[in-house]
C-alpha positions in Angstrom: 0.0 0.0 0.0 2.5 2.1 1.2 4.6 1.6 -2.5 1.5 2.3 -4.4 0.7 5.9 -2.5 4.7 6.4 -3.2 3.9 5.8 -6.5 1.0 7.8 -6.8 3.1 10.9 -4.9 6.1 10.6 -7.3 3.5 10.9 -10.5 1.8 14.3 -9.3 5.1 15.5 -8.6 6.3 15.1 -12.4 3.5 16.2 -13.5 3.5 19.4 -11.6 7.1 19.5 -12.4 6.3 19.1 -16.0 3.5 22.1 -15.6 6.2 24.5 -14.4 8.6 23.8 -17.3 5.8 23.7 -19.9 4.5 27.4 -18.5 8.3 28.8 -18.3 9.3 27.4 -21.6 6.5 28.2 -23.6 4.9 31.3 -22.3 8.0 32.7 -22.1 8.1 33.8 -25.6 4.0 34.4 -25.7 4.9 36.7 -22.9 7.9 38.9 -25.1 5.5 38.6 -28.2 2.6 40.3 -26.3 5.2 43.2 -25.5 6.7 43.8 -28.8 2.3 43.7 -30.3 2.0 46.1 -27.0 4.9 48.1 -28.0 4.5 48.3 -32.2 1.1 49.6 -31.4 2.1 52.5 -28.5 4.6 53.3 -31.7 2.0 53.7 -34.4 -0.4 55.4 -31.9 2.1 58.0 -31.0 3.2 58.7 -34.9 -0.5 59.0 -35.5 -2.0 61.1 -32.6 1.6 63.3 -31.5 0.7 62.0 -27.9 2.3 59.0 -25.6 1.4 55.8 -24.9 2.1 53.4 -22.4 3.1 49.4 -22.1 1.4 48.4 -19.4 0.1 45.2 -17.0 -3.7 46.0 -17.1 -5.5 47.6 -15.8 -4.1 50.9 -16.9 -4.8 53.9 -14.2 -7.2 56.0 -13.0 -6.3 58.8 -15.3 -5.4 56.3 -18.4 -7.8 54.7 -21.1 -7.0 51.8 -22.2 -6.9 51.5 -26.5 -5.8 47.8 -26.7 -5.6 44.7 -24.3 -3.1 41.6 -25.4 -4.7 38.8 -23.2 -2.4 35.6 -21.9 -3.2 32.4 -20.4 -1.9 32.1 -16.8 0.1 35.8 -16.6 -1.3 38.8 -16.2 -2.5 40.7 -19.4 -0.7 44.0 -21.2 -2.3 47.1 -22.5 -1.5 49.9 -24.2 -2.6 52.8 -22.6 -2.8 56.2 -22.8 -3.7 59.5 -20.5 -7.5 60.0 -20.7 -7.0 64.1 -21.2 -5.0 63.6 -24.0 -7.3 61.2 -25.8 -10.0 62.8 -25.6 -8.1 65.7 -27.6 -6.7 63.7 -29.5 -10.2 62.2 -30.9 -11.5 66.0 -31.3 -8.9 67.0 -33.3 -9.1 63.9 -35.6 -13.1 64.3 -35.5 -12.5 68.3 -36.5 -10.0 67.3 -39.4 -12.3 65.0 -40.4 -15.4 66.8 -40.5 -13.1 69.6 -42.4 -13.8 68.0 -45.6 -17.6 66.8 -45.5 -19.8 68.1 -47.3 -23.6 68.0 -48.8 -23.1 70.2 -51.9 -20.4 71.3 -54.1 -20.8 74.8 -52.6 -19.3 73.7 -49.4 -16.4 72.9 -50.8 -15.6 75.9 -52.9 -12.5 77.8 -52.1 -13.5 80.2 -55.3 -10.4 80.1 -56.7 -10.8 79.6 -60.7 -7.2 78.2 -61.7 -7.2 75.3 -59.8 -10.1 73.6 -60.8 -13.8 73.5 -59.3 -13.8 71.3 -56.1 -16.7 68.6 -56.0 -18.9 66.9 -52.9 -18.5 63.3 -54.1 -21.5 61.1 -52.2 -20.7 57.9 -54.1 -19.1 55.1 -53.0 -15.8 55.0 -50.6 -16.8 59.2 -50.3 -20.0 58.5 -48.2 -19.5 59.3 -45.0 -22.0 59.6 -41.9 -21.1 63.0 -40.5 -23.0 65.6 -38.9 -21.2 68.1 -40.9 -22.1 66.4 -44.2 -23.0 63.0 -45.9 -20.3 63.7 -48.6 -16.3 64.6 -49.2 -14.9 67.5 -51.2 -12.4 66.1 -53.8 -9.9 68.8 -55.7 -11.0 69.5 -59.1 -8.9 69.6 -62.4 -7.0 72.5 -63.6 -9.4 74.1 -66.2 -6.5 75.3 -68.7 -4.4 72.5 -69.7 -1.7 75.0 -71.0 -1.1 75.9 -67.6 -1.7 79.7 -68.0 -4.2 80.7 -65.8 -5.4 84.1 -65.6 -7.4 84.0 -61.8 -8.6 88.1 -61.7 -10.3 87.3 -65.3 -11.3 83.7 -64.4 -10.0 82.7 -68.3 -7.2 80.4 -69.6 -4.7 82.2 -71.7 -5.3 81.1 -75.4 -1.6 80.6 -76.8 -0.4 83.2 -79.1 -1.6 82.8 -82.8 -0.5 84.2 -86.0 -3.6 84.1 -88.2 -1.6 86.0 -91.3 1.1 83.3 -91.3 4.2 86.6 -91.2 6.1 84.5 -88.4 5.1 87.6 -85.8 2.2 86.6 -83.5 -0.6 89.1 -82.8 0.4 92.2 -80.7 -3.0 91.2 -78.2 -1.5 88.4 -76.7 2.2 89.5 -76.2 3.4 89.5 -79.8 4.3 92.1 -81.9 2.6 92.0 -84.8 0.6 95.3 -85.0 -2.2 94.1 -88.1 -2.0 90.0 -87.7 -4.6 90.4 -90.8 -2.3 91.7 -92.8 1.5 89.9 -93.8 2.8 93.3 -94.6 2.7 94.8 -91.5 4.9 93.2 -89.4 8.2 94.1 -87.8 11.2 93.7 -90.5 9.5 94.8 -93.0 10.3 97.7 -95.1 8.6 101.2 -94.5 6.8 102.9 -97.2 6.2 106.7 -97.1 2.7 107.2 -98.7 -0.5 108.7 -98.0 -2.2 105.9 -97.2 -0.7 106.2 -93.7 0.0 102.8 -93.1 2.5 101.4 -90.5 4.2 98.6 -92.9 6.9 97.5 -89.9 4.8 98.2 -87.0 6.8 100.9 -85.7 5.2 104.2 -85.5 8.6 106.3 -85.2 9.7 105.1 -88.4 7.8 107.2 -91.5 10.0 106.1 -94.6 12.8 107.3 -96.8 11.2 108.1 -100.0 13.7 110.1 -102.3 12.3 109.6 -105.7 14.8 112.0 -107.8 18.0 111.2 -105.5 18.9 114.2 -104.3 19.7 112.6 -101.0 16.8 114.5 -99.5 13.9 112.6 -98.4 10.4 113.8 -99.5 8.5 115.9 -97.2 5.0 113.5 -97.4 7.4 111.2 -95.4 7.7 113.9 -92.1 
């Protein structure tokens, strides 16, 4: 009798013995792993928010709220937590930012500036939002001109320069210099001729002519 209760004794034994080893052996590494979660999660929470987070066995404080709980078998649990003051203005500033861009109409997401396109409340799809500052998000519009010249005061694209009388000068309207574009003989370079007709042939009103029709090396007095 005696042998078998021995027996029985020295079986619980190594099996309590074999409980310890299992539960420092293997929730040893469950219990860094819960950490590093705890820890990768405090990191991404501070990037995101600009305020601190702590690793801690739960329950976090009085002052704290806790964001996350890693839960163990047999050990204590971790959480991430954070102070309850700086949470909360944390959440308003993300809720403000948020609500920043909702919208019900594309009105309310006009900045009324022409050049950079007209900014739309898009209620379709990924855009719908449930919001008490709108049901929609404003999304950037296009650039209207595709040149890239804008004129905002006129709220017009700049059309580029033409040269509708095919002289090589482009029209004196939209920054050439051609002072008739109608007309391929009046155009800078060319040559000018003193008549009565009065007509600015190289689109340079100082210039009048050198008419000198017998060569006496005096130019004719229609040309002053």
């Amino acid at each position: 009798m005696k042998t078998l209760i021995t027996s029985l004794l020295s079986t619980a034994v190594a099996a309590v013995l074999w409980l310890v080893a299992t539960l420092l052996f293997v929730s040893a590494p469950a219990h860094a792993d819960a950490q590093d979660k705890a820890r990768q999660f405090c990191s991404a929470y501070e990037e995101k928010s600009g305020y601190g987070c702590q690793v801690e066995k739960c329950r976090c404080g009085k002052t704290e709220t806790e964001l996350k709980r890693w839960k163990r078998k047999m050990r204590f649990d971790i959480c991430a937590c954070v102070n309850t003051k700086a949470y909360n203005m944390y959440l308003e500033k993300a809720e403000a930012e948020q609500n920043r861009n909702r919208c019900n109409t594309n009105a309310d997401c006009s900045d009324g500036v022409f050049c950079n396109g007209e900014e739309v409340c898009r209620t379709d799809g990924q855009y719908r939002v449930n919001s008490s500052a709108g049901n929609g998000t404003c999304v950037p519009g296009e650039p209207p001109c595709d040149s890239g010249l804008c004129f905002e005061r006129e709220k017009k694209c700049k059309v580029a320069c033409e040269d509708k009388d095919g002289d090589g000068y482009a029209a004196m309207h939209c920054g050439g210099d051609d002072c008739d574009d109608n007309d391929p003989k009046r155009s800078p370079g060319n040559k000018e001729i003193c008549d009565s007709n009065g007509i600015d042939e190289d689109c340079n009103a100082r210039t009048v002519g050198d008419l000198d029709v017998d060569g006496d090396g005096f130019i004719s007095m229609q040309c002053r």
